[in-house]
N, C-alpha and C positions, 0 to 999 in steps of 0.2 A: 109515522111517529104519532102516538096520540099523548095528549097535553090535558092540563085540569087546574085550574086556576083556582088556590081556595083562599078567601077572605080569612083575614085574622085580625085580631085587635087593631084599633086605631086607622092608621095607614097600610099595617104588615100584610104580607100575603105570601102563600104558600104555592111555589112550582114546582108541578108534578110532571114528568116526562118517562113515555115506556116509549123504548127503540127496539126493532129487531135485530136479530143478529145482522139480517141483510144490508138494514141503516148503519148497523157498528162497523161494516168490513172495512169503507171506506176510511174511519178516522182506525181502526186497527194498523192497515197500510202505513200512515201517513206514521201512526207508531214506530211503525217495524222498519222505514224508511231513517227516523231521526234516529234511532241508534245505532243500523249500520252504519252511518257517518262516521261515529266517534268509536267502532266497535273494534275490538283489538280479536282475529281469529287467525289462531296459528295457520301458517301457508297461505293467507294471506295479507295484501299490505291494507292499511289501516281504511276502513270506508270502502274496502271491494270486495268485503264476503258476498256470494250470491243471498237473494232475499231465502229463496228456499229454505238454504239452511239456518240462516236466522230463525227465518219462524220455526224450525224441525227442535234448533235448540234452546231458545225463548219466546216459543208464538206465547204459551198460555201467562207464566208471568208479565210478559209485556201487555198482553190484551188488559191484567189486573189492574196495571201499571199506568194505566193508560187512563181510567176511567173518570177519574178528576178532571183530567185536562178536557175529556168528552161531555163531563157533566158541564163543566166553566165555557164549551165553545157553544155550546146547545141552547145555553141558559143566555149568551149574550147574544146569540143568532137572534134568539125570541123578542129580546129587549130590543134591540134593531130595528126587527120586521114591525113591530107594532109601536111603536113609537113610545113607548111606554117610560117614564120621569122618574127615572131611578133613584135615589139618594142616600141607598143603602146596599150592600147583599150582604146579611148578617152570619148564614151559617148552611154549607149542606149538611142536610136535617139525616138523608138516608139514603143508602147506595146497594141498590141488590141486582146482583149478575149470575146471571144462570146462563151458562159457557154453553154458547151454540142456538140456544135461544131468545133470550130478553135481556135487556137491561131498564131497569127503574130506578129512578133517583128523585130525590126531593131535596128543592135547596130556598129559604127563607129570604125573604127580602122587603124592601120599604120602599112607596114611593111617594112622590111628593100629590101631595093633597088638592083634588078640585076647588076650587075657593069659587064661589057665587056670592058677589055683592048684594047680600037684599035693600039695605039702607046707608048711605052716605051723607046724602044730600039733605037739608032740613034738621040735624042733629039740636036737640036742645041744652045747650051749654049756660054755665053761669060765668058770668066775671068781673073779678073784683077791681072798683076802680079804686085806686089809694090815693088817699090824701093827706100833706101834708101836713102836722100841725108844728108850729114854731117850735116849740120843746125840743124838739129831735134837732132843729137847725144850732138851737143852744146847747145842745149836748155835743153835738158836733164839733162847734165852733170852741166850747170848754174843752174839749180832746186836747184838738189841736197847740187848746193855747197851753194847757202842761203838757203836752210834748213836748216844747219847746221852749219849757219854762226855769228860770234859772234859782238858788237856792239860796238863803242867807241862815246860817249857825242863832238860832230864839234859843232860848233859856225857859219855855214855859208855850204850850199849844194852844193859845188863845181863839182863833177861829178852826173854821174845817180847811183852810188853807195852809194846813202844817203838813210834812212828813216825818212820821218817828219811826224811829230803826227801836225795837223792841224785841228781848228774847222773854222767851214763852215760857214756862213752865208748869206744869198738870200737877196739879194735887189734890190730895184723898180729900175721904168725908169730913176729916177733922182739922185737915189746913196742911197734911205734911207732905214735903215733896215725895212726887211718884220717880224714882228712877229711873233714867233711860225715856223719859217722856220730855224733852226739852225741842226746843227751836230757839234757834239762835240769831240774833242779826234778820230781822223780817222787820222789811220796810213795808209801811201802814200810812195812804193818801187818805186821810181823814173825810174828805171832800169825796172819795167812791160810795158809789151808792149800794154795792153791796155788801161794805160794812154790815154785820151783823148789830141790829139796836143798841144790846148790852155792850159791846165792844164799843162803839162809837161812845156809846157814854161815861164809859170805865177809861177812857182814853180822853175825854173834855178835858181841859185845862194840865194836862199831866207835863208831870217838868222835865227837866232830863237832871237821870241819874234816882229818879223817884220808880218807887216800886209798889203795886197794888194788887186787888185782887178780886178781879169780874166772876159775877156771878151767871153763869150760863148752863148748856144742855147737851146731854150727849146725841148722837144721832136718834137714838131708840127714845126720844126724850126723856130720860133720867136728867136731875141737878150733876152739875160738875160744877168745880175751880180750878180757876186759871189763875195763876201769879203774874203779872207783866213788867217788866221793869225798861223802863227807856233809856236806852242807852245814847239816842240822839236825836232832837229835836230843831227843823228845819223849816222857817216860812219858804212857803211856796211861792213865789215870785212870777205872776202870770204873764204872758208876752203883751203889750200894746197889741192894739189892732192897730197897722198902722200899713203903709206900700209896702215895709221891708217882709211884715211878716206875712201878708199878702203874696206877695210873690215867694216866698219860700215853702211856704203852704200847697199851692198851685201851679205856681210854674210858670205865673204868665205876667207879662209886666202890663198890660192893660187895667188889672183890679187897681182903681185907687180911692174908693171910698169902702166903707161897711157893707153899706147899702150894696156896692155891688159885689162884696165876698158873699155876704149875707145868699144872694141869689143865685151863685156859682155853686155854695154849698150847697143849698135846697135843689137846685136842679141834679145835684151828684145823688141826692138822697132818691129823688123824687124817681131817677133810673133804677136806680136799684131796686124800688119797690115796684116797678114798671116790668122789669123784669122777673120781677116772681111772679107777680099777676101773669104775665106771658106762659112760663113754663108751668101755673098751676092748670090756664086754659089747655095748652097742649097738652099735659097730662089727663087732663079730663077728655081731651079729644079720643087720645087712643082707646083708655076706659069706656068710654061711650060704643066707638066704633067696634070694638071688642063684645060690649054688649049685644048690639043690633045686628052683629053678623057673627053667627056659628063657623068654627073655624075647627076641623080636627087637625092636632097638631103634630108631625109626627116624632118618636122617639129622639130620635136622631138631631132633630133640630133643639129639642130641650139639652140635652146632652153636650151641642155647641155651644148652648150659652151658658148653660153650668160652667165648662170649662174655662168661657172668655171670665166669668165672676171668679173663679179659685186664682184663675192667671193674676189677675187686677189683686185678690188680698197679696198672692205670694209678691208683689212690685210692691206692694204697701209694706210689707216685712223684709225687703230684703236683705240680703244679707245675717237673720234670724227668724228663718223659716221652720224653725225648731216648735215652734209655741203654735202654730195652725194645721187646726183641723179639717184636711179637706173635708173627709167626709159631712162634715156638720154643715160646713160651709153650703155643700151642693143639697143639706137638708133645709134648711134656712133658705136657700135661695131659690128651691124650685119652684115656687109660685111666679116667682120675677121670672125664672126664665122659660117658661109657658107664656106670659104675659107678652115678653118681647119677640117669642118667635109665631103667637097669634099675629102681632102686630105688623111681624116682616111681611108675610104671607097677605096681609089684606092692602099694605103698603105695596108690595109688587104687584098686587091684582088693580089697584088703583092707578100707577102707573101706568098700566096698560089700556086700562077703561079711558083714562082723560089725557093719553097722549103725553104726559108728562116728563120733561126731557130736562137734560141741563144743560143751557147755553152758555156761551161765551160771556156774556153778559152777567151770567149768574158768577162765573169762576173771578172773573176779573173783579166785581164788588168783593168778592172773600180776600181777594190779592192786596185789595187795595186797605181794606178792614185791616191784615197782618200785616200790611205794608206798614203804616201806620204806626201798630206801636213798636216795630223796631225799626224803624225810618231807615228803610231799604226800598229801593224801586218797585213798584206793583209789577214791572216786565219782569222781574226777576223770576215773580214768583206764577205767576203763570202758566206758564210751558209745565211746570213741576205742576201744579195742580190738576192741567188737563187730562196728567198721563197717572193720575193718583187716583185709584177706585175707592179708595174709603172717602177722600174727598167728594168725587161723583155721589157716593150715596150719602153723604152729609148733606150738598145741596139738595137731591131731590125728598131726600126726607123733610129740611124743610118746606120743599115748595106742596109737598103732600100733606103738612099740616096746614098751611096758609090756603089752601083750597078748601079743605076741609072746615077750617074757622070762616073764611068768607061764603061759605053756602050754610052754616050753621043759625038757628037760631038763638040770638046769645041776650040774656036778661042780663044788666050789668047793673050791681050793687056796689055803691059808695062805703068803704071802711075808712074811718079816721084814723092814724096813727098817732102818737103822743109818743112821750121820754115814757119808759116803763116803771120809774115811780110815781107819775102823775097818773098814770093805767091803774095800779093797784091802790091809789086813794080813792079813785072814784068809785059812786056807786054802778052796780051792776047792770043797770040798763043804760048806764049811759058810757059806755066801757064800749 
């Protein structure tokens, strides 16, 4: 049998195999053997025709018949013997049989990619350390306390501590109501910061049952008029800081001064900004690594991840999957999913190089992390996680970035945080 291996795009490649007829007899045989089994010939009972006359009365369409299954055993024989990392077989490309002498076939296929680490170790990363500034702990703490704030009937909205319930109304260039352009009943926290200027100010002191008329802009910034009228006018009434609302806040009967919600809260802020800092370094990590190591990817693997991204929109719409566009979707998303299946391919070659494994140790801190917030035994969950392979590659994925950041060199840059109005008053180098 001669064979010819051709290169094509990317990872693809091309099998070429000629047989002679003398190689074909044997899988013809084996042919002409699975049909007599099942083969209905008068005078005889079922599976006991002689082979002779088999072949006398279907040698040549069966040999036709056959040629698929000779191409598909030929093709996996090869795969076998050569140990070669399949991940595809896309298509037989071409099948020519000349009865008594040859057969040639050609069948397409894809395999998985050598991956050579050239740079891991040493990566230069930036990262941002954040810092809190008070404003965010006060804007926090102001959340909180109208969440939970209760409401008394003003006759007049004297401070930014009112809520007016106001319907809206749009009118022309000359003052007349536009039709069919109304809101109705829309409550208005004076005290929000993303009141629009002209609205916070057209709204000072406004009474209830008074009606006026802001002057403001369309989106395309064109003048528009708005009519307002208040239909109800509400002081805000803010919670005490006090134990009680300390603990309903939190959850914990420990808080009993300011001072120490004050620092419960800033430590809630201070993770969350701790956390993005985190996921913006490991994003740079992949990026990075992606950079420093050439990785061809193949079809097949982009095509995986396309499809896990259309799966994840069609769970986001479900139930009205009428309005999504796969196709755009896998247009839009195929940078990301080149990006994630570079990143597999240098993740499982790194696994390999540093030995990187997932211990017991590793599953049981995840156990105990889910155990946590839904206060169920960490044994529980365990046994279920050992035997969970997306689990498995969730730890070792993190352990492959945590290696990656501790062999990296990382510049780390202090960023101030503020309340985002006190951000857009200041000037811009000090922002």
């Amino acid at each position: 049998m001669e064979t010819n291996i051709k290169e094509l795009e990317n990872t693809k490649k091309e099998f070429e195999a000629t047989l002679t007829y003398d190689e074909l007899i044997p899988h013809f045989e084996k042919a002409v053997e699975k049909f007599r089994k099942k083969a209905n010939i008068p005078g005889f009972r079922k599976g006991k025709a002689p082979l002779s006359m088999i072949k006398k009365m279907y040698g040549d369409s069966l040999e036709y018949n056959a040629l698929e299954d000779i191409t598909n055993d030929v093709f996996r024989k090869y795969v076998k013997d050569n140990n070669v990392d399949i991940i595809d077989i896309g298509a037989i490309l071409d099948m020519d049989y000349k009865p008594k002498e040859k057969f040639t076939f050609k069948i397409a296929y894809e395999t998985k990619p050598v991956v050579k680490l050239e740079e891991y170790k040493g990566l230069e990363l930036n990262k941002t350390i954040f810092e809190i500034d008070e404003s965010l702990v006060d804007e926090e703490i102001d959340y909180y306390r109208f969440r939970n704030a209760g409401f008394e009937m003003d006759g007049e909205a004297l401070d930014d501590q009112y809520m007016i319930t106001v319907d809206i109304q749009n009118l022309d260039d000359a003052g007349n109501v536009i039709v069919g352009e109304t809101q109705n009943g829309l409550q208005v926290y004076l005290a929000n910061p993303d009141i629009y200027p002209e609205f916070k100010s057209g709204f000072k002191n406004i009474k209830e049952g008074e009606t006026r008329v802001v002057e403001t802009k369309n989106a395309d910034g064109s003048p528009k008029k708005v009519q307002v009228t208040a239909s109800k006018v509400e002081k805000v009434i803010l919670s005490e800081l006090n134990e009680e609302f300390f603990k309903k806040v939190l959850g914990k009967d420990e808080i009993k001064t300011e001072e120490e919600f004050r620092n419960e809260i800033r430590t809630g802020i201070q993770k969350v900004y701790d956390d993005i800092a985190s996921n913006r370094l490991k994003n740079d990590v992949v990026n990075e690594m992606i950079k420093a190591n050439d990785v061809i990817v193949p079809d097949k693997y982009v095509e995986y991840f396309l499809d896990d991204f259309v799966k994840e929109e069609k769970e986001k719409h479900k139930g009205h999957n009428h309005g999504i566009d796969e196709a755009e979707i896998r247009k839009q998303k195929r940078v990301d999913a080149i990006v994630a299946a570079k990143w597999m391919l240098l993740r499982e070659e790194l696994i390999k190089a540093e030995n990187i494994t997932a211990e017991d140790a590793d599953y049981m801190k995840l156990a105990e992390e889910t155990a946590q917030r839904f206060n169920i035994p960490a044994e529980n969950l365990l046994n279920i996680y050992k035997q969970n392979d997306d689990i498995r590659m969730r730890i070792l994925n993190d352990k492959v970035l945590d290696f990656l950041i501790s062999n990296a060199k990382i510049t780390e840059k202090k960023e101030l945080r503020k309340k985002q109005e006190l951000v857009d008053s200041m000037p811009s180098d000090e922002k």
